[in-house]
C-alpha positions, -999 to +999 in steps of 0.1 A: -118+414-225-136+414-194-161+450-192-157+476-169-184+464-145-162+433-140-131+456-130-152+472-107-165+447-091-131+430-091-116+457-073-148+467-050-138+427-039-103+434-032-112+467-015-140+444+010-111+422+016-090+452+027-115+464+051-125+434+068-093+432+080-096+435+120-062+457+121-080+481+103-087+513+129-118+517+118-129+479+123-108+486+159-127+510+168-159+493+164-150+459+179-141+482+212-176+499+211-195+464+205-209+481+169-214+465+138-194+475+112-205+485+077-187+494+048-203+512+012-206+494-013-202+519-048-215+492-072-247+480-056-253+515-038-254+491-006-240+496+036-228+461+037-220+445+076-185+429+080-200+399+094-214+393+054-181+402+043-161+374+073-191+349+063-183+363+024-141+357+030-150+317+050-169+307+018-140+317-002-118+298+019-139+270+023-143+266-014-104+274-021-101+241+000-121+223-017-107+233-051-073+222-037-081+191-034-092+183-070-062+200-086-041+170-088-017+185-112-007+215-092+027+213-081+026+233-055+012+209-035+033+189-015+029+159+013+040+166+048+068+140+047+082+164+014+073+146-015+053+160-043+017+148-041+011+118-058-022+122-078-054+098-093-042+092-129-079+081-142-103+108-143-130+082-144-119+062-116-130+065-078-111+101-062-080+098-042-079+094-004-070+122+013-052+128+043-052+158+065-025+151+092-021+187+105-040+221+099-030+239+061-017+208+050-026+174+026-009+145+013-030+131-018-031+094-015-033+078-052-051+043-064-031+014-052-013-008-082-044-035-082-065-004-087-048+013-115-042-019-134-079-028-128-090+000-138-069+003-173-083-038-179-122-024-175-110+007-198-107-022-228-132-046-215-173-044-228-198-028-204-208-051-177-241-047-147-221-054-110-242-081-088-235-084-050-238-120-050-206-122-032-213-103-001-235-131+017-208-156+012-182-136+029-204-129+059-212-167+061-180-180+057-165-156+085-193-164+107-182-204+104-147-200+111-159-179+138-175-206+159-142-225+163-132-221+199-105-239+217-089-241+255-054-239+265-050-273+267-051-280+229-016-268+228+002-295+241+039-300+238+037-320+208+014-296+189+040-266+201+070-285+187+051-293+156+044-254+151+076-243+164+092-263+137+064-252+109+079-220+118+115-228+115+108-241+077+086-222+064+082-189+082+122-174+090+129-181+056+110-152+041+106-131+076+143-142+098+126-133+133+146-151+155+131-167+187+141-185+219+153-222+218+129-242+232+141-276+252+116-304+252+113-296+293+106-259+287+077-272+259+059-292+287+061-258+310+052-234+287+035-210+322+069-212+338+088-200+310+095-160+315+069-137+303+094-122+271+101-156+260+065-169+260+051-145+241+076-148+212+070-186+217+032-183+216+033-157+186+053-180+167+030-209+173+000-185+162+020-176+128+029-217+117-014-223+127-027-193+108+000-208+081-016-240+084-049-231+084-045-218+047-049-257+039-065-268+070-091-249+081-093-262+116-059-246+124-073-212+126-089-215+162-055-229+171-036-194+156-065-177+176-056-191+209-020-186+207-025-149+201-054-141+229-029-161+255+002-140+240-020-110+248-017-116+282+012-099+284+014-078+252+017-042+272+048-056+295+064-070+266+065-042+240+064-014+263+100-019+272+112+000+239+141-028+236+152-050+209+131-076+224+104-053+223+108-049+186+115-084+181+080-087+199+064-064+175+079-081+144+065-112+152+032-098+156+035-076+119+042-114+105+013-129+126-012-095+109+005-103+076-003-139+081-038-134+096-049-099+087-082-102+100-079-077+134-066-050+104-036-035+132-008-040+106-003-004+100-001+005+139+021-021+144+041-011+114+048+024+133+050+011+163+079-008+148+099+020+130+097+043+158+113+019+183+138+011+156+146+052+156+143+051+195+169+028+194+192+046+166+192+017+145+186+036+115+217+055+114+249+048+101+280+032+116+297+069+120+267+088+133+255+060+160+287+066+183+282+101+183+250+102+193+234+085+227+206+062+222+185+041+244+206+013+260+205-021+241+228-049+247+210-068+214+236-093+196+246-070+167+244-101+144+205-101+151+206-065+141+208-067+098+179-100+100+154-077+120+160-048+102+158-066+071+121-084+080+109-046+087+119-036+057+102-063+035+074-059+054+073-024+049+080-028+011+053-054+005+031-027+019+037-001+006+036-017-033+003-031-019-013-004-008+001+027-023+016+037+010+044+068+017+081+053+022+078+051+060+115+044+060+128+067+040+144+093+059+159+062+078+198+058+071+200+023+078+236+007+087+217-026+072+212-023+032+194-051+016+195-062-023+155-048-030+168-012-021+173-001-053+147-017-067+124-001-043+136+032-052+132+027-092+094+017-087+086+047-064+097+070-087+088+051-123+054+055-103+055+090-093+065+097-129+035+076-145+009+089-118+020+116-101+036+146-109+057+136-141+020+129-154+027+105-180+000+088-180-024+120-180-006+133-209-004+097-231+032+109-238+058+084-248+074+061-219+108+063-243+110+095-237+125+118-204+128+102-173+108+071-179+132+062-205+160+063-177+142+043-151+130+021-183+169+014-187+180+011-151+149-014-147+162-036-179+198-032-160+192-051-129+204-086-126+182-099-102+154-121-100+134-103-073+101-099-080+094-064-075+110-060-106+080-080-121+059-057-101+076-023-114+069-036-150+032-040-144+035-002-137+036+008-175+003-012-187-022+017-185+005+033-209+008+008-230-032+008-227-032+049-236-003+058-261-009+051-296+030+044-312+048+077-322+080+082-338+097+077-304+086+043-298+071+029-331+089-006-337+079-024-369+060-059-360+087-084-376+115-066-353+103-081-322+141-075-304+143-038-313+133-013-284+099+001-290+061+000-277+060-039-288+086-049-269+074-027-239+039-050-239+054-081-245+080-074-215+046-064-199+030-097-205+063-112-195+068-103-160+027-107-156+033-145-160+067-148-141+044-130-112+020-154-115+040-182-113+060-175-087+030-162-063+014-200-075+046-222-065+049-201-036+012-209-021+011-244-032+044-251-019+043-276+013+070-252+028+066-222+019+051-190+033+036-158+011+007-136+033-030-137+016-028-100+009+002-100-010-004-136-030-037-119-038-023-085-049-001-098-069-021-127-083-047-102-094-023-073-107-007-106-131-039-117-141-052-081-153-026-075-174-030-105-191-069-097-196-059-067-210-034-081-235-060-107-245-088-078-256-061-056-268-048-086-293-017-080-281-014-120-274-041-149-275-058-163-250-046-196-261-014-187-250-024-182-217-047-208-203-024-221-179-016-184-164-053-175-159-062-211-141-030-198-118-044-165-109-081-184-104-064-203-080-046-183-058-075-159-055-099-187-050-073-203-022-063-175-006-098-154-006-118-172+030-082-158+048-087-116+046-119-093+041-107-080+007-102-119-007-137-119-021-134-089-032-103-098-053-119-129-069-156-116-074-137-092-097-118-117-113-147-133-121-164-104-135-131-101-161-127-138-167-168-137-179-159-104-204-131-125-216-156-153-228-170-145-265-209-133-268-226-171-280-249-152-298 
């Protein structure tokens, strides 16, 4: 019980705070006669000036701020777009990004899915000493592909047929941007061609070359040339706030998700949805005739393929990166199959890591609303590999929570429901991941971007290093699956900044893996 000193000085506090208050008449008066004002200060026997209390009150604030910011498990704050703030799980781990988008106000950004399942592998792995070996090589192989320069003339109406139909096979397939037909007299006068059509045609071009340039490195200065002549006439083109114009601005998000070196993906991303809400494609079939939007005479069959390329690219993002639902005040007319699938991994991840705190806690995933999405998850008959992803989500659990008598399962009842069969569904979708990222890149037409084959890749291969020093499986088992995430990281890491990142850290894990010789 705190003594009487404290409840004076308590209340002498509360009183200051009272008095500094510029309503006050006395603090009135003295602002109007340019005085300082002082105020008596019983404990310390002291006049005190206001301006020692105001600088007394900003510390306060300033710290109160401050303080904010670190208490991840107060619900009371909230992100700007309405959700509850998603939190750091991982005391140990790096703090959380934090964005301040208007005065008052903060939206906690939490580690990314690579991140937290990273993290949870080093949790079980030995202590290790980080080198920066890999830093040298990244600025030396950037500064080769760099030095590849080409003129205009390279694309010649052979090459642009050749890409044009690279994009055709291997491109629309996972991304349906459509784009103008091209005759073989148009191809040999690309200049005369109107400025709306060339650019999609010279965008698509520069998505098949960065494509190609994954195997052949020489392709790159090709993808490069396509998108500094498409620039030309970037402004005109998506200025118009059309559906060209966001047909434009789709091709270039594929073309950043393809070659994410320039790092505009996110502007583009907005720049995207907010001509898709200019337009009033986001609203229902009743709403949109009842409300006036910007004049578009679009082929309405186009309509469901665009909206459905923003929406992957949107989704892949936002499981990369640990991004807000952009979309999700968006009522589109267009659902896709992922929807729900989306939906059960943002909250299974707001209930693991954010404010469901399951993972802070160590409490059982077979219990509360985990369970649910746990069941809803094991419900879906699809073979859409975010559900892999959404699995990966509960490995730091699996990591944390020592069996209780929710989820104990004895170890010669593998097909009961317990913490068992949670890991080995773990593992599971871990190597379906990794095996579908692998066909995908190695496949001669096929198209997955660097960031997400990585992402993935990695993710996969983490889990999997974290089952092998947990005992939960051998390595033996495995061989094939860790040569597949090797790979991909090794193919895919000359193509975006954070490639070397990935497989430096891969490395690191693969050397803990290997037993001590001595």
């Amino acid at each position: 019980m705190p003594g009487p000193l404290v409840y004076k000085t308590q209340n002498h506090a509360a009183n200051l705070h009272t008095l500094s208050n510029t309503e006050n008449k006395a603090c009135a008066n003295c602002v109007k006669a340019d005085l300082e004002c002082t105020f008596r200060d019983d404990a310390l026997q002291e006049d005190i000036p206001r301006s020692y209390v105001k600088a007394l009150n900003d510390q306060i604030q300033s710290l109160s701020s401050q303080l904010a910011l670190h208490m991840h498990s107060s619900p009371s704050i909230t992100s700007p777009v309405g959700f509850p703030a998603a939190t750091s799980s991982i005391p140990a781990g790096p703090p959380s990004y934090v964005l301040m988008p208007r005065t008052g106000q903060y939206m906690y950004m939490g580690l990314s899915l690579p991140s937290l399942i990273a993290l949870a592998t080093f949790e079980v792995l030995p202590p290790f000493e980080a080198s920066n070996e890999a830093t040298v090589k990244v600025d030396d192989d950037l500064q080769l592909q760099d030095n590849w320069k080409l003129d205009r003339s390279a694309l010649t109406p052979r090459v642009m047929r050749f890409l044009l139909s690279q994009y055709d096979r291997c491109i629309r397939p996972q991304y349906d941007v459509p784009i103008p037909e091209v005759s073989n007299q148009d191809s040999t006068s690309l200049k005369k061609l109107p400025e709306n059509q060339k650019f999609k045609i010279l965008i698509a071009c520069a998505i098949a070359a960065a494509r190609e340039s994954y195997k052949h490195p020489h392709w790159k200065a090709m993808a490069q040339l396509c998108r500094d002549w498409a620039s030309e006439s970037l402004n005109s083109v998506i200025s118009s706030c059309d559906a060209d114009s966001l047909t434009a601005i789709l091709l270039l998000l594929v073309f950043e998700l393809a070659e994410p070196s320039r790092g505009a993906v996110w502007e583009l991303l907005d720049l995207a949805i907010r001509t898709c809400l200019q337009l009033g494609w986001h609203r229902t079939n009743g709403t949109l005739e009842s409300v006036s939007t910007i004049h578009d005479t679009f082929d309405n069959s186009d309509k469901p393929r665009l909206m459905a390329v923003l929406k992957a690219v949107e989704g892949s993002l936002r499981l990369t990166f640990d991004r807000p639902n952009m979309l999700r005040e968006a009522r589109f007319s267009y659902p896709t199959d992922n929807d729900n699938i989306m939906q059960i991994f943002t909250n299974l991840s707001q209930e693991i890591y954010g404010n469901g705190q399951l993972l802070e806690a160590q409490a059982c995933p077979f219990v509360g609303q985990s369970a649910t999405l746990m069941d809803l998850l094991d419900s879906m008959i699809t073979t859409d590999v975010v559900i892999n992803e959404t699995w990966l989500l509960f490995l730091p659990v699996c990591v944390r929570h020592k069996q209780c008598v929710f989820c104990f399962q004895e170890a010669d009842d593998p097909n009961s429901r317990g913490m068992l069969a949670l890991r080995h569904k773990v593992m599971a979708s871990a190597c379906k991941l990794l095996l579908d990222v692998h066909q995908k890149t190695a496949a001669e037409y096929n198209f997955i971007p660097p960031i997400v084959a990585s992402s993935r890749a990695f993710t996969s291969g983490c889990v999997l290093a974290t089952s092998i020093v947990k005992k939960w499986t051998s390595a033996e088992h495995h061989v094939r699956d860790l040569l597949r995430c090797s790979e991909v990281l090794t193919f895919f890491a000359p193509h975006w900044k954070g490639g070397y990142s990935y497989l430096e850290m891969w490395r690191t894990i693969t050397n803990l893996l290997q037993p001590d010789p001595t």
